[in-house]
N, C-alpha and C positions, 0 to 999 in steps of 0.2 A: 504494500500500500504506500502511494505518494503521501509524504509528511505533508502535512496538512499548514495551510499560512494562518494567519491573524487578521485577515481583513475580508469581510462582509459587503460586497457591494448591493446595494437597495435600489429597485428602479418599480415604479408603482403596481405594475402587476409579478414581475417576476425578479426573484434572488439570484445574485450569483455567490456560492457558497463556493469555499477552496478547500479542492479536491483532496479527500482524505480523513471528515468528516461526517460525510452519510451512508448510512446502512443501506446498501440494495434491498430491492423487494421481488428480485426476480434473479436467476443465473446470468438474463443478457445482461441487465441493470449493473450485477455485480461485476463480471469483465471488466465494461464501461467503467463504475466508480475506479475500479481499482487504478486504471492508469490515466483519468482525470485530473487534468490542472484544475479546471475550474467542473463546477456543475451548476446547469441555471435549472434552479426548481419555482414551479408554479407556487404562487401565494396563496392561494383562494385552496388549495386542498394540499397540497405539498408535493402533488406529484413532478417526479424529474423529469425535465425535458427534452434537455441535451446534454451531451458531455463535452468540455471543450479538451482534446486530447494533442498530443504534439504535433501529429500529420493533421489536424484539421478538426473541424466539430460532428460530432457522431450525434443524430435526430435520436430521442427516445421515444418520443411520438412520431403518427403519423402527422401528416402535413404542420409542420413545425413552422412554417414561415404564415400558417393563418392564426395564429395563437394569440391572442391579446396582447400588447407590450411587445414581444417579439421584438420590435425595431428597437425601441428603446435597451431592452437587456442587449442586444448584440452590438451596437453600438455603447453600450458601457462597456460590452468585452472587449470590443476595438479600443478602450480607452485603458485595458487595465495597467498598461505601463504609468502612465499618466498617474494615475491612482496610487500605484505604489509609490512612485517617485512623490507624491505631495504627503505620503504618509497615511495622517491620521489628526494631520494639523486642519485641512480645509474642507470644513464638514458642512455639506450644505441640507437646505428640506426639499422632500418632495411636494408636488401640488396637491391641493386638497378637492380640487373638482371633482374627483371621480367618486371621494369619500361623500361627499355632500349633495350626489346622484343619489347614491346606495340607501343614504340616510332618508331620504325622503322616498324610496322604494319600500323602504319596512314600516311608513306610516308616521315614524318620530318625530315630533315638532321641536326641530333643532333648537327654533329661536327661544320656543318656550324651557324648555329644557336650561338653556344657558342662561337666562331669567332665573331662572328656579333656585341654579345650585352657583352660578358664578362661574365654571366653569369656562373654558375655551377651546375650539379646536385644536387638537396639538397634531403638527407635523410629523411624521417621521423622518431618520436622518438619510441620506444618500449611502452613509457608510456606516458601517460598524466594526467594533474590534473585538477579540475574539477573550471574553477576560476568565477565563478555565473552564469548569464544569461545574453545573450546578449537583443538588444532592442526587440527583435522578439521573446523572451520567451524561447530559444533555450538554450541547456545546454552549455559555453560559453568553450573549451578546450584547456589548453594553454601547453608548455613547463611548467615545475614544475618551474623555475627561471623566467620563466615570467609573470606565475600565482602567484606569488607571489608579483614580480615586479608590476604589473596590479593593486591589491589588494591596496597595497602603493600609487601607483600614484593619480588612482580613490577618494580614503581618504584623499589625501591633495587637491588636488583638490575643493573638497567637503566642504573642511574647511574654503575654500578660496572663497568659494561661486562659483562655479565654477563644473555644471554638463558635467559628460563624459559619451557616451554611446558609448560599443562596439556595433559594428556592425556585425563582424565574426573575427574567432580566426582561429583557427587550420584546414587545407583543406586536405584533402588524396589526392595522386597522382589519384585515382579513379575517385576524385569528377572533378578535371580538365580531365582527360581524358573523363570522359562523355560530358562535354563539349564542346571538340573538337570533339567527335562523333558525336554528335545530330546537330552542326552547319555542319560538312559534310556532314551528310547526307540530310539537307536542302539545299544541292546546293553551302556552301561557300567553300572557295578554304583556304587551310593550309595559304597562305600569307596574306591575308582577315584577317583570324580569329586572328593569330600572332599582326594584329596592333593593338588588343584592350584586348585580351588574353595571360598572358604567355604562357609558352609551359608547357605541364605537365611533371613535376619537378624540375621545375626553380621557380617558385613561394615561396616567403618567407613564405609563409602559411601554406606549408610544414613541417616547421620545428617546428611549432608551437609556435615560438617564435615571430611571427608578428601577429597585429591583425590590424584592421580597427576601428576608431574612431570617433563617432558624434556629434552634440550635438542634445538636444531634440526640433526639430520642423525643421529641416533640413534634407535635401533629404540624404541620405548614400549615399558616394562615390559621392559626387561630387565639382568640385573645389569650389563652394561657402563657402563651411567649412572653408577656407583663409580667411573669413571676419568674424567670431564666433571669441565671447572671450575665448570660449575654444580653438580654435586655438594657441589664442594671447597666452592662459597661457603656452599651451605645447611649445610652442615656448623660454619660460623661464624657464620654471620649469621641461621638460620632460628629458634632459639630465642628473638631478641629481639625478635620479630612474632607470638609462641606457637605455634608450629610445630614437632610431635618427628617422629622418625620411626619410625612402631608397629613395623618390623620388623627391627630390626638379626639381626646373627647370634646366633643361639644365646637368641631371645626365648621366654620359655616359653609359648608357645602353639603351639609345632611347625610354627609357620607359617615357609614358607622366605623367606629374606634378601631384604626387598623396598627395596631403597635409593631408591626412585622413589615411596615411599606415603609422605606426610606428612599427619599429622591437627591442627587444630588445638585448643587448650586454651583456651576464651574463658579471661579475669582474672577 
């Protein structure tokens, strides 16, 4: 297997993930992954599309050039030199047209919505970095200033005697949009889903700059993480790494008490 790079290119329908990272789902799939530089997977369900390999890009679907975004992923792939050569310094957003289609596809009154809770659309980035593994083995992807951020905290932490486990980083407007799909189509109602769900693109997840924090033997996401002395530590030590926590009790966004979400504040 090709070792796998650090950098995440984002283009609004399709990923280009570096090769050495994703699990095939089939024999051809796994060939492909294994001598893959790059692999551009679909956003909306995750399926892979192509592989970009050394002699050229190998289709994983059929008619690969009618695929949604297509242009845009293949020209980020024609860009990736460019991309590595800028690093992890020149991070831009993508558009949000296509989220604010989607949104008003499932019925949600954005405007009211954002009235409600204060909230904002939040972009996602162009790029991401790759900042280890979360508890569930998953490639962990943050903002490039929070993957870094993360990296620091995690390490004094550690110093301090004091384990952090992320739980999940970085979420596409796709992965909540599925979300509210599959609960509507089981019968729950948009204001149902809204009290235990953001709306997709309000979520700080988005922007890759928030992640969810556990410790080890403790349920993810839930408020008993307020009684862990990794709580107690982030509680002291997480604001001198730029790290708050968006949802204490009684934040005016009606969102409930989430002591396990930290977002970070680049300088």
């Amino acid at each position: 297997m090709r070792g796998h790079g650090n950098l995440l290119i984002n283009t609004p329908e399709i990923e280009l993930w570096p090769g050495g990272l994703l699990r095939a789902r089939s024999n051809h799939d796994a060939r492909a992954l294994s001598r893959a530089r790059h692999v551009l997977r679909r956003k909306r369900d995750g399926r892979f599309l192509a592989a970009d390999l050394p002699e050229g890009l190998l289709p994983l679907v059929h008619r690969l050039m009618r695929e949604d975004g297509i242009d845009a992923a293949l020209d980020a792939l024609d860009c990736i030199v460019e991309y590595r050569r800028e690093g992890l310094i020149r991070v831009g957003e993508l558009p949000l047209g296509r989220l604010e289609e989607r949104l008003a596809g499932l019925g949600l009154d954005a405007d009211g919505y954002e009235s409600r809770t204060g909230l904002a659309l939040i972009a996602e980035p162009d790029r991401l970095a790759l900042a280890g593994f979360d508890r569930f083995r998953r490639p962990l992807w943050l903002h490039p200033a929070a993957a870094r951020a993360w990296t620091h905290l995690r390490g004094a932490a550690m110093r301090d005697g004091v384990v952090l486990d992320a739980i999940s980083g970085y979420r596409s407007h796709d992965y909540q949009l599925g979300i509210f799909e599959r609960k509507l189509a089981r019968g729950q109602s948009i204001e149902d889903i809204l009290n235990v769900n953001a709306a997709p693109g309000y979520s700080e997840h988005h922007s890759g700059l928030a992640l969810d924090i556990g410790a080890p033997g403790e349920p993810p996401a839930e408020e008993s993480f307020e009684h862990t002395g990794a709580f107690a530590w982030l509680r002291e030590q997480a604001g001198g790494y730029g790290f708050v926590m968006s949802y204490p009790r009684g934040n005016p966004h009606g969102i409930v008490y989430e002591p396990w979400h930290w977002r970070h504040e680049p300088a």
